[in-house]
N, C-alpha and C positions, 0 to 999 in steps of 0.2 A: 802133849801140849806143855809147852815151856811158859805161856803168861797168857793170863787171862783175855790181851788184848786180843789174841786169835780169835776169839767167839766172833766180835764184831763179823766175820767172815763168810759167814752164815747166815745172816738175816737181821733184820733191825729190829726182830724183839725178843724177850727172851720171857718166858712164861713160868710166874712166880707160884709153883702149886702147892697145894696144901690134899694128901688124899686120908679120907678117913676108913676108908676099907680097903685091904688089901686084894681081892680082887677088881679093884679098880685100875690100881697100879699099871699094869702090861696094858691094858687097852687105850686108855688115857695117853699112856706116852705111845703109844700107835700111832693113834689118833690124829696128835700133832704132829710127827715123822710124816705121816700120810698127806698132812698138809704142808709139809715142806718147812715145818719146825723143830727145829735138829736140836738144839741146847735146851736142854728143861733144868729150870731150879726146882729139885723137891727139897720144900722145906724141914727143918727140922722140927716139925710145931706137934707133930701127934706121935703117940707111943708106936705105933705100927712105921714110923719114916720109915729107920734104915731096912728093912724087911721091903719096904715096897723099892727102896735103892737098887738093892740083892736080888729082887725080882725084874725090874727094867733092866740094870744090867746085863743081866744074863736070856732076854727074852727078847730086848730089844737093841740090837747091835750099832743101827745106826742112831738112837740116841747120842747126845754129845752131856753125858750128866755132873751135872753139878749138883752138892749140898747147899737149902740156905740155911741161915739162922746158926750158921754154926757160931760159938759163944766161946766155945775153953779149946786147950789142947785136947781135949778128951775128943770131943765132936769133931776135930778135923780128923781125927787116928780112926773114929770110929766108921768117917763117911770114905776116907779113902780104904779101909776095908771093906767096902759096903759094895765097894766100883766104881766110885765117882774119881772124876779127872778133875773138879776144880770145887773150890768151896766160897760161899758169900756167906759174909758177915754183918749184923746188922750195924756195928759200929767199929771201931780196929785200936785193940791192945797191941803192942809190940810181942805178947807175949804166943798171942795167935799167928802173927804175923811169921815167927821167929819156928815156929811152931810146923805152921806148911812148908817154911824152906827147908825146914829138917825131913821133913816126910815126903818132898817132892812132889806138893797138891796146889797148882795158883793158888790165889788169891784172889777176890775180887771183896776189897774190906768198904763198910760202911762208912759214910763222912756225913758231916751235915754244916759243919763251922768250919771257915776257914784257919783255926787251930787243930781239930782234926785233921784237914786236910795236909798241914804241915807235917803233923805225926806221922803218917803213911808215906809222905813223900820221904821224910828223914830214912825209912826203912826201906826207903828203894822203889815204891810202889809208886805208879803215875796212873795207872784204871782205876777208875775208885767209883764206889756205886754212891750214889745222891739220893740219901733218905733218913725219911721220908718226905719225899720228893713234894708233895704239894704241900705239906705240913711245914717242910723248912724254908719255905721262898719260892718256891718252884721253879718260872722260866725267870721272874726277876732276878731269884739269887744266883743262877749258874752263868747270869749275863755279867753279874758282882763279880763272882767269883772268877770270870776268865780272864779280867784285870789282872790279877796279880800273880794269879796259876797259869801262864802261858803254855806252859808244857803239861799240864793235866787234863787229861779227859774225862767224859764221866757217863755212866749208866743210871739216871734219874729210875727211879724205883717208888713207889705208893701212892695211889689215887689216880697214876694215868689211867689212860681210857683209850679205844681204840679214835676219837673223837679227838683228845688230847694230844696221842700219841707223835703227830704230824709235826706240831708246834714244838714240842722237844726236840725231835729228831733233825729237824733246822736249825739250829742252834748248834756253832763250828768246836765246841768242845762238848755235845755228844755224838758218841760212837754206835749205841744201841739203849733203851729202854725197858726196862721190866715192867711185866702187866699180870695182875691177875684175871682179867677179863677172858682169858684165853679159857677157863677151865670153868664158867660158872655154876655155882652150888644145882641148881634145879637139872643142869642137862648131867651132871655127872650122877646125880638122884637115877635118874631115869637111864642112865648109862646109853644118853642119844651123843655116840662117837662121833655122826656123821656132821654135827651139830659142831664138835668141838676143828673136825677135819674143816668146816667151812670158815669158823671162828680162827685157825692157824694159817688159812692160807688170804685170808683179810691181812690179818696181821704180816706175812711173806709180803704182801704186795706195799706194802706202805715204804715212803723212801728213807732210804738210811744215811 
């Protein structure tokens, strides 16, 4: 993968996970494969991530995986060693940004103000994710923002819902949506897959 925008390709959502045990890891991203959910963000939020990256990569082939949360150079070296094809950021340094073109990892960098967004575009970057999405303005500010960004697209990311997610996906500068609703706390408890396979292939069928 040469830039981020290829995910759009795939499906209209992309599923923002967070796992706290590592045998969760392979079955969870199954799970979503099985539902016809190919790009997973696992984030960078728990001490076990890149071990569960290490583990998806190699267990689950047609994953399409991405790191999130990645923050420094340190986390983009450490998730492209991990397996991952592409890295999200919750908000975008030059220094990150400069960081993945040296390593050959997209990008998909955080924006929330239309100065951020300048910043990314200065570096070349036109996908940018929008977050957090209901926190910064939501459908109002990406309607703001396609004023003067004509050429920018965007991945709204935090507090959609699969309820939500329709309303974004309408709107002519987004490409696709991040959700964590794909993965919630009590079924991954209970390790009910078939729960999460049903929960991904909702999300598959929603329009992009």
């Amino acid at each position: 993968m040469k830039n981020t925008l290829e995910l759009v390709q795939y499906g209209p959502v992309i599923p923002v996970i967070v796992i706290n045990r590592l045998e969760d890891a392979v079955p969870m991203a199954q799970a979503l494969v099985d539902g016809g959910v190919r790009v997973l963000e696992v984030t960078l939020r728990t001490s076990i991530a890149l071990q569960c990256m290490e583990a998806i990569a190699k267990a689950v082939p047609d994953a399409i995986l991405g790191a999130g949360t990645v923050r420094s150079p340190a986390d983009a070296q450490a998730a492209k060693d991990a397996g991952c094809t592409f890295a999200v950021s919750p908000g975008y340094t030059s220094a990150i940004g400069a960081a993945c073109v040296k390593i050959g990892l997209p990008l998909l960098p955080g924006t929330a103000t239309g100065s951020e967004v300048m910043q990314a575009n200065a570096d070349g970057l036109l996908f940018l994710k929008f977050f957090p999405a209901m926190q910064a303005g939501g459908i109002a500010m990406l309607k703001a923002l396609a004023g003067p960004f004509t050429d920018v697209v965007f991945c709204p990311t935090g507090g959609i819902t699969l309820a939500t997610a329709p309303d974004f996906l309408a709107l002519p500068n987004v490409k696709v949506c991040g959700g964590s609703w794909l993965t919630p706390a009590d079924a991954v408890a209970a390790k009910d897959w078939a729960r999460i396979t049903a929960l991904a292939r909702e999300a598959s069928a929603l329009r992009a």
